[in-house]
C-alpha positions in Angstrom: 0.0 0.0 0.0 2.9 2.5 0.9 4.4 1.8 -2.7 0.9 2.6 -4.4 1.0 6.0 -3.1 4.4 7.1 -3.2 3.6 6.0 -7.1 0.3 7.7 -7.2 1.4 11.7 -7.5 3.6 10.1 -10.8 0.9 8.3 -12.5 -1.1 11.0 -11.9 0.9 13.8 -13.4 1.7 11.4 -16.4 -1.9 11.1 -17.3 -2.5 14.9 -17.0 0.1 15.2 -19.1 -0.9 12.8 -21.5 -4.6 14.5 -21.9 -3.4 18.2 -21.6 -0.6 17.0 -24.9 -3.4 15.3 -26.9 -5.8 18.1 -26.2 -3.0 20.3 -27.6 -2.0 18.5 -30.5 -5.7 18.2 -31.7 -6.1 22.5 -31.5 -3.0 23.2 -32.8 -1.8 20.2 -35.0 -5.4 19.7 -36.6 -5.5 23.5 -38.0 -2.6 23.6 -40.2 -2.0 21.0 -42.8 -0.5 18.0 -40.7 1.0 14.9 -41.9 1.5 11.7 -40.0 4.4 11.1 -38.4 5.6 7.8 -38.2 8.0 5.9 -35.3 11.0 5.7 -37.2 10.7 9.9 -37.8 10.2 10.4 -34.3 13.3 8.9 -33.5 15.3 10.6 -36.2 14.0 14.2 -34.7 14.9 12.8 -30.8 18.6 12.1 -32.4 19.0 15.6 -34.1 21.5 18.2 -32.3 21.0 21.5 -31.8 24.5 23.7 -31.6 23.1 26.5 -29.9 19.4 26.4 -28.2 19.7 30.5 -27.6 20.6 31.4 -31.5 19.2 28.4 -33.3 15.4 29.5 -33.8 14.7 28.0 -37.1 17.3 25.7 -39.2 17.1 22.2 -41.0 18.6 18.4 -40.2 17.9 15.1 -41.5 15.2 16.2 -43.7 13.4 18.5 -41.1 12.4 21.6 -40.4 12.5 22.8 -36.8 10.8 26.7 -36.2 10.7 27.8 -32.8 7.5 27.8 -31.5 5.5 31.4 -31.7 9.3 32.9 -31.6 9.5 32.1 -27.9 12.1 32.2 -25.2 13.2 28.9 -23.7 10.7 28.7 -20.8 12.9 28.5 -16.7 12.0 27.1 -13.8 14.4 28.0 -10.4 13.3 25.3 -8.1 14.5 25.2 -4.3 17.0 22.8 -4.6 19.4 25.3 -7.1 18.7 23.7 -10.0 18.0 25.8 -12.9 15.7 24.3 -15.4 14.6 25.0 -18.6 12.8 23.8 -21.5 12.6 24.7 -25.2 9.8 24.2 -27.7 10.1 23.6 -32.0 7.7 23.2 -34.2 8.7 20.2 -36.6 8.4 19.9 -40.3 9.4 17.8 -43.3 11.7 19.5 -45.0 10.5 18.2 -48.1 6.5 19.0 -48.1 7.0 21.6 -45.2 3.8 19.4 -44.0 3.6 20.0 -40.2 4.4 16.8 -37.9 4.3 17.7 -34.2 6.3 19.9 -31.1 9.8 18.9 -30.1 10.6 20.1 -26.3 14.0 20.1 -25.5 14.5 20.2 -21.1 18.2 21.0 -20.2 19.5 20.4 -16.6 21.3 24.2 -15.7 23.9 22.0 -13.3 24.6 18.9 -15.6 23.9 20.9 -18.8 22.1 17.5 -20.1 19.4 17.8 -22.7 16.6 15.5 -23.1 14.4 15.4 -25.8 10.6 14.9 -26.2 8.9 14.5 -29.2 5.5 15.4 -29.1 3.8 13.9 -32.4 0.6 15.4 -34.3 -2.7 14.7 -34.1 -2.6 12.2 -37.0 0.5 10.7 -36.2 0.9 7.0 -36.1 -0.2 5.1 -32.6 3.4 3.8 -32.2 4.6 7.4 -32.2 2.1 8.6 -29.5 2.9 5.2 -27.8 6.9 6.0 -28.0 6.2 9.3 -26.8 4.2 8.2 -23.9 7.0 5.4 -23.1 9.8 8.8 -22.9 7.5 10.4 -20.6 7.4 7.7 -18.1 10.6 5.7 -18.1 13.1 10.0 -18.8 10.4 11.6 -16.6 10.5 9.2 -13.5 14.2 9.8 -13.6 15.0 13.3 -13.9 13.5 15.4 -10.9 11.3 18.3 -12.0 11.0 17.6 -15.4 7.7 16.4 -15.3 6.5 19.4 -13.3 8.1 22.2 -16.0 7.1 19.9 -19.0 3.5 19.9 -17.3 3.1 23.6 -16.7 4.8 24.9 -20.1 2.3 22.3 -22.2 -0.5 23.2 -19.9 0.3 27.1 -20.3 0.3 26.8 -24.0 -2.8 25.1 -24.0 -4.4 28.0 -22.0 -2.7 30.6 -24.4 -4.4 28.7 -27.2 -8.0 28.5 -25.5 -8.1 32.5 -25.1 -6.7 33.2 -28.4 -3.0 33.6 -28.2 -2.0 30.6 -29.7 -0.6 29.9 -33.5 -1.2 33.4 -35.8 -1.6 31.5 -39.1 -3.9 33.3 -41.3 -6.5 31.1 -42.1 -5.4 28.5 -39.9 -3.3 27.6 -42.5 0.9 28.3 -42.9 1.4 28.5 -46.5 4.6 26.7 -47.6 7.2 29.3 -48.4 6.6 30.8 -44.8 9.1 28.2 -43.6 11.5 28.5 -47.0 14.4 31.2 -46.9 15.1 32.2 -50.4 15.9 33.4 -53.3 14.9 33.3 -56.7 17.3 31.3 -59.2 18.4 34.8 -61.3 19.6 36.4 -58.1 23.6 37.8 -58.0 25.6 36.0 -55.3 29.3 37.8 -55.0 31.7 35.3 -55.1 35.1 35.6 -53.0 37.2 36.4 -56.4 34.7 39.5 -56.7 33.0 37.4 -59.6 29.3 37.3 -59.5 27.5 34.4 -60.4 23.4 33.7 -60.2 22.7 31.4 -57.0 21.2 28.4 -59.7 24.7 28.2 -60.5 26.7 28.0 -56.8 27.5 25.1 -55.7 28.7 23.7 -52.2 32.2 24.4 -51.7 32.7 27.8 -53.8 33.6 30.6 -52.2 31.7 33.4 -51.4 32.0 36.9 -50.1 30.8 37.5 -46.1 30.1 39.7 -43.5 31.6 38.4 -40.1 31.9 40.5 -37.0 31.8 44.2 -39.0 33.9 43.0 -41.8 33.7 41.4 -45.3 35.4 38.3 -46.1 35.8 34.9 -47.8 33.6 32.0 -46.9 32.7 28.6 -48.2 29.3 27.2 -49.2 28.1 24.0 -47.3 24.6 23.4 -48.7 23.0 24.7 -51.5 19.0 24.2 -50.6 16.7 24.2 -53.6 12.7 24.0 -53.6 10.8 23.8 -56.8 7.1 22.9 -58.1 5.2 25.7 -56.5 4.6 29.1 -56.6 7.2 31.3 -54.2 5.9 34.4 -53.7 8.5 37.3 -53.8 9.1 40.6 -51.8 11.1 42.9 -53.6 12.8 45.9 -51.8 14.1 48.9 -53.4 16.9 50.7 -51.4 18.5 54.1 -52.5 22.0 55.3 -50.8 22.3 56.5 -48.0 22.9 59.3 -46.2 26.0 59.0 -44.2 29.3 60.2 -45.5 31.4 57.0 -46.1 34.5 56.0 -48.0 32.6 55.3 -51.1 33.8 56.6 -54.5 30.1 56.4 -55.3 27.5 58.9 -56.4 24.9 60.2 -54.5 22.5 60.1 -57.8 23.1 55.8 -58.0 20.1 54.4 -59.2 17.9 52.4 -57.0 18.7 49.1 -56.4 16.5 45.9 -56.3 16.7 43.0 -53.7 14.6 40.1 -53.5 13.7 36.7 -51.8 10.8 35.8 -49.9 9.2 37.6 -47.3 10.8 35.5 -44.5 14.7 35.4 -45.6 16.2 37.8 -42.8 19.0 40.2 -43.9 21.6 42.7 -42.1 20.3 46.1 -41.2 21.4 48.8 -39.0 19.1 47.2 -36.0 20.5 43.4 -36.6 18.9 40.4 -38.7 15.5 41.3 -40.2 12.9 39.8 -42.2 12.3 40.7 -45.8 8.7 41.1 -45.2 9.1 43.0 -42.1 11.4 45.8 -43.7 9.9 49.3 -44.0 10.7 52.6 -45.3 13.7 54.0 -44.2 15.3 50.7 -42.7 19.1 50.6 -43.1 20.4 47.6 -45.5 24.3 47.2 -45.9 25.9 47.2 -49.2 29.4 45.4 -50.4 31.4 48.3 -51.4 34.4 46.7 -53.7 36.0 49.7 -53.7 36.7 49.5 -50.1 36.3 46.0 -49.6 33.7 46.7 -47.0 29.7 48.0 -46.5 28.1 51.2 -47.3 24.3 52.2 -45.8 21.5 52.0 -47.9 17.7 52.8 -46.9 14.4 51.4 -47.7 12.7 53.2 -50.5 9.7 51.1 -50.5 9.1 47.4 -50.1 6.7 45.4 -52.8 4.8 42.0 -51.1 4.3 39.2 -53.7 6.0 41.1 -56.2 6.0 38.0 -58.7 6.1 34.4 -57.7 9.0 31.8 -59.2 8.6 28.1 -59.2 12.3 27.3 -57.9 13.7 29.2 -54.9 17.3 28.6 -53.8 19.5 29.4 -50.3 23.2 29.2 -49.5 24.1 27.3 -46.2 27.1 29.1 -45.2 30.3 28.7 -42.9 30.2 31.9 -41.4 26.0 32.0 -41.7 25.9 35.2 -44.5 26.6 35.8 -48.2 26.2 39.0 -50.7 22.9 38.6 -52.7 22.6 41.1 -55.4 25.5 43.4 -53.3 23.4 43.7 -50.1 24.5 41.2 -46.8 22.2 38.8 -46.3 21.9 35.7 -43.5 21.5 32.4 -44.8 18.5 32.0 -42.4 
């Protein structure tokens, strides 16, 4: 009888959890355009590593897309025994549809620095996934003191969020694709290391392109070179006049306007840090390579033109030092 209820509180709390997930899944998972996910997926997303949990908000791994969820901090919990505690939440995609599978939440142990991941499938995910999940929650969570307690409250505080209208912003209810692919079309300039330019079509992983890396420009090599076709990308397309400020530039103050485009979500380097195409506005400050100087001259926002065109093929440079020159203006790879 005395080992029943010292096992009660546990069991409890795992069903609660249970319920409060599913309930979750089926609000959030069942309005966007979900796909399945199957065991063998679930336990490729648990093996994926994560270099840096503060910068890392949205990249892709073994054929997945991970988005952090509603742009949110990592969630901490100071209990009384020291112990800082904290858990992060991603929104998981295939890479390859963008089709929405479920929630990873990533608890890390402030003393041992360990990281444990759950995987949280969709609401049409295969039973052996749910079952798999269920099985982490139970045989990690009896193990590792307070995680069930954070994991609890931040799925049970999302839940509320989501019941009074603060939950996923997606128009609709539905994410359309190219939110979650940052690109360019295939004719845009990328300034190679030599100073040659070269369309992004034609780049391929291991060339060498120009940077910006801790205020200067620089050489840097291509890892990836991500391409998505068969659909229609919609394009934003910024036009930028110079600037302003008195610089080293042998340029004219009368240079035409320039173009830059990609879709609405591809950040790029401004005078505030990384922003989002889309969210650009007039008067922003965008940072063009000067060759003559070998480094960046300001250029403002002249006006910025949602769904300018659409192209069927969008492509992105993965890059070493995480930046590359797109039609002269610094842009991050993601």
């Amino acid at each position: 009888m005395r080992n029943i209820n010292r096992q009660f509180p546990a069991i409890l709390l795992l069903f609660f959890a249970v319920m409060v997930i599913q309930s979750l899944s089926q609000h959030v998972w069942a309005q966007t355009a979900s796909a399945g996910m199957t065991l063998d997926q679930l336990k490729a997303i648990k093996e994926i590593k994560i270099g840096s949990l503060e910068k890392d908000t949205y990249f892709k791994a073994g054929g997945f897309i991970l988005d952090r969820y509603e742009e949110r901090p990592a969630y901490v919990f100071n209990y009384s025994d020291g112990i800082s505690r904290k858990i992060y939440l991603y929104k998981v995609f295939n890479a390859a549809d963008t089709k929405e599978l479920g929630l990873l939440a990533l608890y890390q142990n402030g003393k041992t620095n360990q990281i444990l991941p759950f995987v949280i499938p969709g609401a049409t995910a295969d039973r052996k996934a749910w079952d798999a999940y269920i099985d982490d929650l139970k045989y990690i969570g009896e193990k590792e003191a307070g995680l069930m307690s954070a994991l609890g409250f931040v799925l049970s505080r999302e839940m509320a969020l989501l019941m009074a209208g603060g939950g996923p912003k997606e128009e609709g209810g539905d994410k359309k694709k190219e939110e979650y692919n940052f690109c360019f079309p295939a004719n845009a300039q990328v300034t190679l290391a030599n100073r040659e330019i070269k369309a992004i079509q034609e780049i391929k992983p291991g060339d060498a392109v120009m940077a910006y890396d801790n205020g200067r420009m620089g050489a840097t090599t291509v890892r990836e070179v991500q391409v998505h076709d068969a659909q229609d990308f919609a394009i934003t397309a910024v036009w930028l006049t110079v600037g302003d400020e008195v610089t080293a530039s042998t340029r004219s103050a009368l240079t035409a306007p320039m173009v830059l485009e990609a879709t609405a979500n591809h950040p790029v380097l401004t005078a505030t840090g990384k922003k989002r195409m889309g969210d650009l506005r007039n008067g922003d400050v965008l940072y063009r390579f000067d060759e003559t100087s070998t480094s960046v001259v300001a250029w403002k926002v002249a006006m910025v033109q949602s769904r300018a065109r659409t192209v069927k093929t969008v492509y992105n440079l993965v890059t070493e030092k995480g930046s590359f020159v797109i039609n002269d203006f610094v842009v991050h790879d993601k």
